[in-house]
C-alpha positions in Angstrom: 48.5 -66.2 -7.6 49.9 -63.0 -7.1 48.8 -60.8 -4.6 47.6 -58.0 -6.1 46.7 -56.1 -2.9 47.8 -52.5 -2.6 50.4 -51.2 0.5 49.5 -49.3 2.9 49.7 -45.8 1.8 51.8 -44.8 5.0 55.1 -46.5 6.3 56.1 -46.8 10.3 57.2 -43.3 10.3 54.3 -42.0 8.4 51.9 -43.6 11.1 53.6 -42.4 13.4 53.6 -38.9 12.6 50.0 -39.4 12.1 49.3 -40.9 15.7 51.4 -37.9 17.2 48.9 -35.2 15.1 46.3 -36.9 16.6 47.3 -36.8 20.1 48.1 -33.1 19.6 44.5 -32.8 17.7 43.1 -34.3 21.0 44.7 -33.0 23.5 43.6 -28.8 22.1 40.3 -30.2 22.4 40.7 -32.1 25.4 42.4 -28.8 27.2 39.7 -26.2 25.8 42.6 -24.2 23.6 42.1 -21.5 21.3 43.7 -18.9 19.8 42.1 -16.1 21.5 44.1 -16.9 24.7 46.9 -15.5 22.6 45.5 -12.1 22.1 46.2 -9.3 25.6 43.4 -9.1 28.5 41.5 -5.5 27.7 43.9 -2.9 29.2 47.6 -5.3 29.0 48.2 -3.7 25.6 49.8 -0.8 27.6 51.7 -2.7 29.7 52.4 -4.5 27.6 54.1 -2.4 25.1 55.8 -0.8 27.9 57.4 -4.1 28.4 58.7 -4.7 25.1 59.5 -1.2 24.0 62.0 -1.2 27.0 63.8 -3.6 25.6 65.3 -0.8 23.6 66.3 0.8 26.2 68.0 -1.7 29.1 69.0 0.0 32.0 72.7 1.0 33.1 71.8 2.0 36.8 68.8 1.1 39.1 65.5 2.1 38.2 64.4 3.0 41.9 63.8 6.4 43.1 65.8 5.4 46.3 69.0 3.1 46.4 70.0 2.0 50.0 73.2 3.5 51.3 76.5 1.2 50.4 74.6 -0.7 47.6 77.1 -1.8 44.8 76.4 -0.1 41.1 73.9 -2.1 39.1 76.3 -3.3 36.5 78.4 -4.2 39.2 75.7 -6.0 40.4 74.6 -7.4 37.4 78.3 -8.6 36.8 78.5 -11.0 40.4 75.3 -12.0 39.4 76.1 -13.6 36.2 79.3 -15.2 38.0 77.0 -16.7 40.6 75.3 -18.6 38.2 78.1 -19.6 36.4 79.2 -21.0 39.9 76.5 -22.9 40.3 75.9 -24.5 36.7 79.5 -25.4 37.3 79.1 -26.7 40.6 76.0 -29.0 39.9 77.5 -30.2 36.5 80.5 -31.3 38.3 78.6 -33.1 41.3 76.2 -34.8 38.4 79.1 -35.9 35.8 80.4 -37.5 39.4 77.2 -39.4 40.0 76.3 -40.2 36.8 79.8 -42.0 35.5 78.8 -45.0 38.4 75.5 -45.2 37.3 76.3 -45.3 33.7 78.7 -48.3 34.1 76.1 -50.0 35.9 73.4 -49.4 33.4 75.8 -50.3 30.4 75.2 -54.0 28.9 78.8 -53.3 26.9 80.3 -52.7 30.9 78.5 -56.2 32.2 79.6 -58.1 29.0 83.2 -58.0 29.0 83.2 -59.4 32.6 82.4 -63.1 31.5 82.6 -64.6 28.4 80.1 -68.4 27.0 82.2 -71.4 25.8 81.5 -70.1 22.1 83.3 -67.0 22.9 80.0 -65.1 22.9 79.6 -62.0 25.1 77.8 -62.6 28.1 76.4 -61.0 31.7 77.3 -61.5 34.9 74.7 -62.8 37.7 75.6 -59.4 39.3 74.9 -57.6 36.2 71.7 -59.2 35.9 70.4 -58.7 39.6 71.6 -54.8 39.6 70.9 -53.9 36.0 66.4 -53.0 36.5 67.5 -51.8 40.3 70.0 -49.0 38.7 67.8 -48.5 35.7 65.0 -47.4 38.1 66.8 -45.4 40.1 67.9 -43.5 37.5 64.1 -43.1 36.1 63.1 -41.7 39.2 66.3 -38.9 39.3 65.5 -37.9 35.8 61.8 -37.8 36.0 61.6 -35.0 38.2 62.4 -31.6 37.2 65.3 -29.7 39.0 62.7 -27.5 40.0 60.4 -30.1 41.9 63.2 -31.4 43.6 64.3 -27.9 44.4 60.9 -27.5 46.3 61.2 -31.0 47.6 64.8 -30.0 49.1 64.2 -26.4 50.2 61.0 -27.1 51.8 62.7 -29.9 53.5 66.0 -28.9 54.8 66.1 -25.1 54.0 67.7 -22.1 52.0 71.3 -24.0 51.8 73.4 -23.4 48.1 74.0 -27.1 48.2 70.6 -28.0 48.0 70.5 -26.0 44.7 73.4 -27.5 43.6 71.6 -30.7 44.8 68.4 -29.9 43.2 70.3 -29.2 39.2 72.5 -32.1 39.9 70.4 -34.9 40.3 68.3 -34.5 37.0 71.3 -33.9 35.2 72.8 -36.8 36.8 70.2 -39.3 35.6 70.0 -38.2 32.5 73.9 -38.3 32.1 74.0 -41.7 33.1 71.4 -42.4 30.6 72.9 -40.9 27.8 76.3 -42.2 28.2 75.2 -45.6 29.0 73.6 -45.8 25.3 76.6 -44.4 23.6 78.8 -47.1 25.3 76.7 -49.5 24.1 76.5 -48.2 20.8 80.1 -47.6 20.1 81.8 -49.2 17.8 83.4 -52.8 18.9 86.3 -53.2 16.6 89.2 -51.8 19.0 88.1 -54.0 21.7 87.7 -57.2 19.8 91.0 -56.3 18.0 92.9 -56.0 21.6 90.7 -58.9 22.7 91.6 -61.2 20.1 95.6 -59.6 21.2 94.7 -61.0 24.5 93.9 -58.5 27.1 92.3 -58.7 29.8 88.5 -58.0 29.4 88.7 -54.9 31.4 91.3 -53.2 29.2 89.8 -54.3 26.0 86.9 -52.0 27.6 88.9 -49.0 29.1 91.0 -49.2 26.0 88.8 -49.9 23.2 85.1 -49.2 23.8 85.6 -46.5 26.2 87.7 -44.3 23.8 85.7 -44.4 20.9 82.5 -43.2 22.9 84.2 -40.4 24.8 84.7 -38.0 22.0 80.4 -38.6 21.9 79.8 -38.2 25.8 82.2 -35.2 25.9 80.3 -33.2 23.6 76.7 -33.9 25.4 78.5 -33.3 28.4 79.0 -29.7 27.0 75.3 -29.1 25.5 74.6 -30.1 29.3 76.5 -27.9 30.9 74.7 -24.8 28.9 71.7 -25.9 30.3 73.0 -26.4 34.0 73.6 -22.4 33.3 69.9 -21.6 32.6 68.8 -23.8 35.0 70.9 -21.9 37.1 69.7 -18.8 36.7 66.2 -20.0 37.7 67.3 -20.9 40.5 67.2 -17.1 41.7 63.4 -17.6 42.1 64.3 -19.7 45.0 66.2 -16.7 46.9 69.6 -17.4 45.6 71.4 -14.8 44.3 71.9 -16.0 40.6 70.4 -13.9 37.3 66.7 -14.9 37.9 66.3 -13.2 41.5 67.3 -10.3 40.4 65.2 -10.7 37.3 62.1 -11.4 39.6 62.5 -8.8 41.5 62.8 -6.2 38.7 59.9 -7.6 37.4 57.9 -7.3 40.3 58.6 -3.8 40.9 57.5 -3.1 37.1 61.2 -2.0 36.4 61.3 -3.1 33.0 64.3 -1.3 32.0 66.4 -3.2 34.4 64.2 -6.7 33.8 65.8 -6.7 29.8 69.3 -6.0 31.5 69.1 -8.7 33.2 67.7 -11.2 30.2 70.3 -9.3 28.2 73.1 -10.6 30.6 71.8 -14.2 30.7 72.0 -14.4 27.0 75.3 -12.6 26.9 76.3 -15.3 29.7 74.6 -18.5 27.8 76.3 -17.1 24.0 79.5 -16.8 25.7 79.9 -20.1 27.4 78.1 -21.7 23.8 80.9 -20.3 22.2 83.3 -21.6 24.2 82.6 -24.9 25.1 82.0 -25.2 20.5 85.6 -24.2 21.1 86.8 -27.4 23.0 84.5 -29.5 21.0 86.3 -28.8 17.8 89.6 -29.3 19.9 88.8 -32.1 21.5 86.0 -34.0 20.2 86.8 -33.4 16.6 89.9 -35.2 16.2 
């Protein structure tokens, strides 16, 4: 007898957008939300439109009636800023690209494979592989669970207004998620270099630093570069900590109601965030692309 019975009218992805409009359904109710909060407090419309309409007009010198003695010009100022956070996006990126290559290799089932082989042939772990492989995992869980700015509260508070510690605070994150990421595109790579220098007779180690490795690098490089643009905003927040980078001077335009020199400085972090887009889509096409 046939079964006459109709399919569900939704598929796995279908439910699944369904369970997510649910949550979302829930959770406005669950947090009170309404549209109203959108709409200006009674008297902000002022301020308001101050804010925006001096976007217009973004300053070229400071804003304050007095200027101490010896102070640099504001552009100038504006100009070391923008390299300070540069500085430090670079500096963290560099420190987490170097924490996260180990922890990658641990994490990657394609790294533990090649290192013993069954009596079929078939791919298989090592005990070593096995024991560290949920250890490494969890460590990296916990570095990329917390926001860079937790663990820049957790740091400072601990040990004190030290630019390491906000190169330490960006670069663990970023170093979790790293590992993460390029762990997953090792394993996903394509195996038909390595099983064709394999089946040549190389060692298993070559047939992974010369045929898996390779094929996922043009992948890794270009995340590595949609990271670093992030290591630069995240950077620049950083200045609400007391460093010197694009967001302390930001904050303290903003606190002083200078609103005129506030857009300057969002002008120069999107200036700054374009610049290096542009460039690093640069050495993607030169690199990655081929």
């Amino acid at each position: 007898m046939n079964d006459l019975r109709r399919p569900f009218p939704l598929g796995p992805r279908g439910r699944l957008l369904v369970a997510f409009a649910f949550a979302g359904a829930l959770s406005y109710w669950f947090l009170g939300l309404s549209l109203s909060g959108l709409l200006p407090a009674r008297g902000a419309g002022d301020q308001l439109g101050a804010f925006f309409g001096a976007a217009l007009h973004p300053a070229v010198d400071y804003e304050a009636s007095w200027v101490p003695e010896g102070a640099p010009p504001f552009l100038s100022n504006v100009g070391r800023a923008m390299l300070e956070t540069l500085l430090l996006a670079a500096a963290a990126m560099s420190f987490a690209i170097l924490l996260s290559i180990p922890l990658a290799l641990w994490t990657s089932t394609s790294f533990w494979q090649r290192q013993s082989r069954g009596a079929a042939g078939i791919a298989r772990k090592s005990k070593l592989g096995r024991a560290l492989l949920p250890f490494v995992r969890l460590v990296i869980a916990c570095m990329r669970s917390v926001h860079e700015l937790l663990w820049a509260v957790v740091l400072l508070a601990a040990f004190g207004d030290h630019h390491f510690l906000a190169v330490l605070a960006i670069a663990i994150p970023f170093a979790g998620t790293l590992a993460k990421v390029y762990s997953e595109m090792l394993d996903e790579a394509p195996t038909d270099s390595s099983e064709a220098l394999a089946e040549a007779g190389l060692a298993p180690g070559f047939c992974f630093a010369l045929g898996r490795l390779p094929r996922a690098l043009p992948d890794m490089t270009a995340y590595t570069f949609y990271r670093f643009e992030c290591a630069v905003r995240s950077s620049a927040v950083m200045g609400f900590f007391g460093f010197p980078t694009i967001g302390y001077y930001l904050k303290l335009s903003y606190e002083n109601l200078y609103y005129r020199e506030v857009w300057t400085w969002l002008y120069a972090l999107i200036v700054l965030v374009l610049v290096f887009e542009a460039w690093s889509a640069r050495l993607r096409r030169r690199w990655v692309a081929r």
